[in-house]
C-alpha positions, 0 to 999 in steps of 0.5 A: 413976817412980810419984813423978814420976806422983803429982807431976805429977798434983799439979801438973797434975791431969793422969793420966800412964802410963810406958812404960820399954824399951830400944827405942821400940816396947817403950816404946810398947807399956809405955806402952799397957800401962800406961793399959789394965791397973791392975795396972801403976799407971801404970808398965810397966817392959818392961826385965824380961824377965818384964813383957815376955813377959807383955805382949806375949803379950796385946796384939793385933799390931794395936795394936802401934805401926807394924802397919798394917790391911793388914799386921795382915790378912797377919799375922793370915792366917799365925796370928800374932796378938799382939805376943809372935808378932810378936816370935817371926817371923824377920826374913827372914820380916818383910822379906818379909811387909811390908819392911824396916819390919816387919823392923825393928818385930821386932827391936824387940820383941826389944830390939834398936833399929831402926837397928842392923837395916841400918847399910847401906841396902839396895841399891835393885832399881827407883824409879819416877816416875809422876803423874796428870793434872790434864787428859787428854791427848790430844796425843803431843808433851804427853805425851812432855813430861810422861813426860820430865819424870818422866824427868828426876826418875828421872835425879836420884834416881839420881845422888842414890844414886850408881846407873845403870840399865839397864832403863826401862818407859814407860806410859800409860793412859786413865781406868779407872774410866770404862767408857763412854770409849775405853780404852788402856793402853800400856807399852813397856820397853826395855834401856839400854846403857850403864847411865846415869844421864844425864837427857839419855839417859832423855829419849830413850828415853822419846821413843822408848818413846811414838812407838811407844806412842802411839795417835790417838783417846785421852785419857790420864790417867796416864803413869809412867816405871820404872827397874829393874836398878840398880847403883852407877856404880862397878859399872857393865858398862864398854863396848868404846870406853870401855875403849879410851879408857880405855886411850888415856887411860893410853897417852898419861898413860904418854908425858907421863911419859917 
């Protein structure tokens, strides 16, 4: 690598520096290793185990590939300061401090790449879609429209993942961050039975959510729509009249075959 370095300065005369790991992150983090310290010459081969520990042991958990400011400051509040500390956290604990992608960088670190983590994704718990309006609205039959459409977009994500619902939250407020004008939030959440994952249904209880949300006199400037209690259709609790047409169905399947 040093011979490839020295070539392609020749050529070039343009300085490289070689990160060489088993995962992205480490090659990353041997790279920047090896721009910052003259005692790699160019080359961090993090494959050693010795090399990795002690890079890892002085590189900031902020500079690590990945590690967000906001991520840094949860890590940093639980003493964990450098890239070897990260490496040492349990990956229950990641998940839970900054989700699935900091669970992931840890296993990294520790040599074992990212898509060998989850081979399944995890079941999704909630999916919301939720926007701002360009205008305020001030009219119910607007924004029961815009609050459909977003419902309508759940509806698809959910088919998307082959998933139903069984709880939507509706809201909707007005500017916050203008004191001075009247100020309402709103946000209703109802059951949906049967579980679905049918647009058509969605509209529904949206209109249904806003009608008895709704209050005269307000400019709203946000609506959202939250699906929770997500399940695989497959799943899905099956009702009394479908487990009798179901049983009508096989009933008469049963007849045609005499």
């Amino acid at each position: 690598m040093r011979a490839l370095r020295a070539r392609v300065l020749e050529w070039t005369t343009i300085p490289t520096c070689v990160g060489i790991g088993p995962t992205k992150t480490l090659a990353k983090l041997g790279n920047a290793a090896a721009k910052k310290n003259p005692l790699f010459q160019g080359v961090a081969d993090m494959c050693d185990s010795a090399i990795r520990s002690w890079v890892m042991e002085r590189f900031a958990v902020g500079d690590v590939w990945g590690v967000g400011a906001a991520t840094e400051a949860r890590l940093r509040a639980l003493g964990v300061t450098t890239a070897g500390a990260l490496a040492a956290m349990p990956l229950r604990q990641a998940r839970g401090l900054g989700t699935v992608v900091l669970e992931r960088l840890v296993a990294e670190l520790n040599g074992v790449s990212a898509s060998a983590v989850e081979a399944i994704e995890p079941p999704r718990k909630g999916m919301a879609v939720t926007r701002s309006f360009g205008v305020p609205i001030t009219d119910r039959e607007l924004l029961i429209g815009a609050a459909a459409q977003y419902a309508m977009r759940a509806g698809e994500k959910l088919r998307q993942h082959g998933l139903v619902a069984g709880r939507m939250t509706v809201f909707f407020h007005t500017n916050r961050h203008k004191p001075d004008r009247p100020q309402h939030s709103a946000s209703r959440t109802v059951s949906l039975h049967p579980m679905t994952a049918d647009s058509f249904e969605l509209v529904g209880a949206v209109r249904r959510i806003v009608e008895r949300a709704w209050r005269d006199g307000f400019a709203y400037t946000k609506a959202g729509v939250m699906l929770e209690e997500l399940v695989a259709a497959c799943d899905r609790p099956r009702t009394l009249f479908e487990d009798i047409e179901a049983g009508g169905a096989s009933a008469a399947a049963s007849r045609g075959a005499r």
